[in-house]
C-alpha positions as CSV (number, residue, x, y, z in Angstrom):
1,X,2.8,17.0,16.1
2,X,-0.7,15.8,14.7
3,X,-0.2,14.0,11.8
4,X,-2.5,11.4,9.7
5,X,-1.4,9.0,12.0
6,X,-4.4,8.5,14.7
7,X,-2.2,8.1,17.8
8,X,-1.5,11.6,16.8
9,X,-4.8,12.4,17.4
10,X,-5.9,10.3,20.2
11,X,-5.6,12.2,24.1
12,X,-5.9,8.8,25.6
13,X,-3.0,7.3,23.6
14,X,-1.1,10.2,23.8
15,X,-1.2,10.2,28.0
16,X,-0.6,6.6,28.1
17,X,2.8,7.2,26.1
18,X,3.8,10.3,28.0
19,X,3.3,8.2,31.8
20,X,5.2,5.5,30.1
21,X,8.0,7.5,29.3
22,X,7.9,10.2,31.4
23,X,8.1,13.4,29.5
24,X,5.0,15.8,30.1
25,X,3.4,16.8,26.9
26,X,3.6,20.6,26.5
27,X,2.8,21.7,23.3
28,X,0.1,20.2,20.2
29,X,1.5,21.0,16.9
30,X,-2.0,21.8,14.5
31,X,-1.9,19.4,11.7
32,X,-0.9,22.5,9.2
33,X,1.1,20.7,7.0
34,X,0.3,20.0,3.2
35,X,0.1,16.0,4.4
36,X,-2.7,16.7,7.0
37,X,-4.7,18.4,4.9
38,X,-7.7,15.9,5.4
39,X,-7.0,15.2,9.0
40,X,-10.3,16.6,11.5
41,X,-11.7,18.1,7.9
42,X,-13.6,21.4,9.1
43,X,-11.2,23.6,7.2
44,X,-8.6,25.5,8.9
45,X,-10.4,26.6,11.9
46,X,-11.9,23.3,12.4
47,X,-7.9,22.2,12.5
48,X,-7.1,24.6,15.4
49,X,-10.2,23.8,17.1
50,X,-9.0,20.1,17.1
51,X,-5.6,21.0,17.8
52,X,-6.6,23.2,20.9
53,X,-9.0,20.3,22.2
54,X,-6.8,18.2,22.1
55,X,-4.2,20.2,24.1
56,X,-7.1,20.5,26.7
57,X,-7.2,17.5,27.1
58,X,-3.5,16.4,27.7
59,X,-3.0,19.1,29.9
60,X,-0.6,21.3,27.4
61,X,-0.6,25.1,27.4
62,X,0.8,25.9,23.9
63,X,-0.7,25.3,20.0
64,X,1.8,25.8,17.8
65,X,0.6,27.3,14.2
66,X,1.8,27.7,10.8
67,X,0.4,31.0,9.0
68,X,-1.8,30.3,6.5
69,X,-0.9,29.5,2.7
70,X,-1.3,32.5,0.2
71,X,-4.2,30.1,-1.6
72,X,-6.0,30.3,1.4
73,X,-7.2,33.8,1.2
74,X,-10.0,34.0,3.2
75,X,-8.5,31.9,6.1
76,X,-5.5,34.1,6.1
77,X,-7.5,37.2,6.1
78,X,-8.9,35.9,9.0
79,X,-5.8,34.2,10.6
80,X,-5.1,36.8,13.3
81,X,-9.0,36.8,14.7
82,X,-9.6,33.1,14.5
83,X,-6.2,32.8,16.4
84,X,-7.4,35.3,19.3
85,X,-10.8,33.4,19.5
86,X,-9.3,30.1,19.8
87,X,-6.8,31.4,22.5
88,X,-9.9,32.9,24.6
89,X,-12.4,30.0,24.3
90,X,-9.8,27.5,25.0
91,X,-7.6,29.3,27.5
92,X,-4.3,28.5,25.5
93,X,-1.6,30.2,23.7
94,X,-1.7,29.5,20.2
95,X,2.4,30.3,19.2
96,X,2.4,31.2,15.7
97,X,5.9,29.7,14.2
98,X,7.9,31.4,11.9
99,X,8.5,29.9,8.5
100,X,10.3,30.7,5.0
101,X,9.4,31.7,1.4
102,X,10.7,29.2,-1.4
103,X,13.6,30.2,-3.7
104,X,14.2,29.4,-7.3
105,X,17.7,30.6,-8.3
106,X,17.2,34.3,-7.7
107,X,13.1,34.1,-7.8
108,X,12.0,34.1,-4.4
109,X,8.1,33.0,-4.7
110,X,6.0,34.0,-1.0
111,X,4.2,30.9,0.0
112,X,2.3,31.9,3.3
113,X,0.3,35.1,4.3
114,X,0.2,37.5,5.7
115,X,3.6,36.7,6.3
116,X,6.2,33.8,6.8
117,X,8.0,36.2,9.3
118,X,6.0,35.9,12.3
119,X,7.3,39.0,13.8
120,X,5.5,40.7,10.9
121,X,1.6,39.0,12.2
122,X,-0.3,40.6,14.8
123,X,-0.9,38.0,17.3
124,X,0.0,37.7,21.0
125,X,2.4,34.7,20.8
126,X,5.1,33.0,18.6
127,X,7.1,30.3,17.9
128,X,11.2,30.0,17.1
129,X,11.8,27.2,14.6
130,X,16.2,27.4,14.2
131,X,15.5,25.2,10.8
132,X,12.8,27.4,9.4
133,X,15.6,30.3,10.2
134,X,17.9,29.3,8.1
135,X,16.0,28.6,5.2
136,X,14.8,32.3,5.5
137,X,18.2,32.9,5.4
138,X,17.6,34.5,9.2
139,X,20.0,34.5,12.4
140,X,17.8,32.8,14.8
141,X,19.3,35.1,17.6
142,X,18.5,38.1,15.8
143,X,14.9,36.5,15.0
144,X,14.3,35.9,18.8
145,X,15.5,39.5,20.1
146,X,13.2,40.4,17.7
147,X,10.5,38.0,19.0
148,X,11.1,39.7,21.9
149,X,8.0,38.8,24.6
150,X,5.7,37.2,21.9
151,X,8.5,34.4,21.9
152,X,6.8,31.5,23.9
153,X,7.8,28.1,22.5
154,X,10.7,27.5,20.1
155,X,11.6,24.1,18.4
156,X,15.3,23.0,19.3
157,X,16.9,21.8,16.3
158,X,19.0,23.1,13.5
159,X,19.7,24.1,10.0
160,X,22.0,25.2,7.5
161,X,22.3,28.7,5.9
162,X,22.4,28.3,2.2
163,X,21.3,30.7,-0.3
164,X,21.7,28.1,-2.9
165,X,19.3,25.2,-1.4
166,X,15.8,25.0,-0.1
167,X,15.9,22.4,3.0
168,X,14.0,22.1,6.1
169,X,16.7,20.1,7.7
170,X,15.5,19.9,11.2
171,X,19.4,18.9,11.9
172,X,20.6,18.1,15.8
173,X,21.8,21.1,17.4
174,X,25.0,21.9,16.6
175,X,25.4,20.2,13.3
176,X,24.2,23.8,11.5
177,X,25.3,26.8,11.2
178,X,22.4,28.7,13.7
179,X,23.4,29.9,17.1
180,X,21.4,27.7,18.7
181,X,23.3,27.6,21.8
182,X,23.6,31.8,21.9
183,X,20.4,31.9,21.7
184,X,19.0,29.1,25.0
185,X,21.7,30.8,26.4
186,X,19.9,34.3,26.0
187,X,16.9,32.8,26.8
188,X,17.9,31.6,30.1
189,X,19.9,34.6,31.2
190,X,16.1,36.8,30.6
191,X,14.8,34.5,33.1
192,X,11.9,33.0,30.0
193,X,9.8,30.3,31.0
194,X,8.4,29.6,27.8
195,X,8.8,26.1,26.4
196,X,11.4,24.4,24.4
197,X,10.7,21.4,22.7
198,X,12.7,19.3,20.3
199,X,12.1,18.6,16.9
200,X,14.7,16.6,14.8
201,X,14.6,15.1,11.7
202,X,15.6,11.0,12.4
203,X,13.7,9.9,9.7
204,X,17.4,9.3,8.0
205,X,18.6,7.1,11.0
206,X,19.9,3.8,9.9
207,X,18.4,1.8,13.5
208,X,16.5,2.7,16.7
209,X,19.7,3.3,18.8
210,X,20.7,5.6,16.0
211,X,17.9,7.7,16.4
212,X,17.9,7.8,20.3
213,X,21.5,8.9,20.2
214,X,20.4,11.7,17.7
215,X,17.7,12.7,20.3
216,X,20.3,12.3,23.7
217,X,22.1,14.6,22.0
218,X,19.9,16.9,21.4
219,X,19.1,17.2,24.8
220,X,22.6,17.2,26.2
221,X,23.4,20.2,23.9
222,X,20.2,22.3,25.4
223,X,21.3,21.7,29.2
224,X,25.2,22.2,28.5
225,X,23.8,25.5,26.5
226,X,21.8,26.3,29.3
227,X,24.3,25.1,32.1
228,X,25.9,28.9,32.2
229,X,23.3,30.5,33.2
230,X,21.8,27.7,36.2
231,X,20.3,30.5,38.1
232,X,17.4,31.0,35.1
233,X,16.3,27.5,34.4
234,X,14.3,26.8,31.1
235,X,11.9,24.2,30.8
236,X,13.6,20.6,30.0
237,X,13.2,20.3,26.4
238,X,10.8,17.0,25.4
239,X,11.9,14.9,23.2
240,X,9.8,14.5,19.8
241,X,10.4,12.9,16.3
242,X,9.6,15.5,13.7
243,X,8.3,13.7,10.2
């Protein structure tokens, strides 16, 4: 995930950390969030043109991208051409991820465009987020049938269903209430070779061995999930610390 931080941003960091730990890098997450709004400048295209270079250059296939905000009219009106244009010039799949409105009691107030259901955008590829899900108040294995062949890259983690809070919880699987392991299971059985990568919250974790247990377990869950089906083997997910 790009970030403000520049080791987010640097190719040459990022291989030297991926050979020292050994875990390939599959997937650039654009810097789309409201704290990376001034990282690479250039405006939202320049973002994704960043993003995708940068994927060139550590050998992943996938970008993953948030829809545009609704203030962002222009960009969003946009969204699905620049997406198709990126894809082409840089010969990568950009994974559009699905994401949530915000609720305020029974006010429900639409926050990205043209959708925040990403089976809703016309584009060629998207992305499963199981904490995003549940905010929308969506089953994640409903969302992914759905998804259907567009699904190429989902983010293993969590969340809770509760109409009556707004949290991005990005919990360890298991510890929510999303099918999480129906759905790797459903996955592997339809033979996908997408990508599965984790993304946890552990900003929370009281000391370092506290947030590599959060993280072993996260991984442990995804291949006993996957174990039933050994025949149709998913990618091994990659660890990464979300926020």
């Amino acid at each position: 995930m790009v970030t403000h931080h520049r080791e987010t941003q640097d190719a040459s960091t990022l291989l030297a950390l991926a050979g020292k730990y050994a875990l390939p890098i599959y997937s650039i997450h654009a810097p789309v969030l409201p704290l990376t709004q001034f990282v690479w400048g250039g405006g939202p295209r320049g973002k994704l043109e960043g993003a995708a270079e940068l994927a060139v250059a550590v050998g992943a296939k996938v970008v993953v991208v948030h829809p545009p905000f609704v203030w962002e009219a222009r960009y969003a009106h946009d969204f699905t051409r620049i997406v198709r244009e990126i894809e082409l010039r840089y010969d990568l799949t950009l994974a559009v991820e699905n994401m949530f409105p915000l609720s305020f009691g029974p006010l429900t107030v639409p926050v990205h465009a043209p959708s925040p259901d990403a089976t809703l955008i016309d584009c060629a590829s998207l992305t499963l987020d199981f904490s995003h899900a549940a905010v929308a108040g969506r089953d994640a294995l409903e969302l992914a049938i759905a998804m259907g062949t567009r699904l190429r890259h989902v983010h293993l983690c969590d969340g809770t269903v509760d109409a009556g809070r707004l949290i991005d919880e990005h919990l360890v699987p298991g510890h929510g209430s999303q099918p999480v392991a129906e759905v790797i299971r459903y996955l592997s059985a339809s033979g996908w070779d997408g990508t599965l990568i984790a993304e946890v919250h552990t900003g929370h974790s009281a000391s370092e061995s506290e947030r590599l247990a959060m993280l072993a377990e996260t991984v442990t869950f995804a291949r006993d999930a996957e174990a039933s089906h050994p025949s149709q083997r998913t990618r091994t997910p990659t660890v990464r610390r979300a926020r």
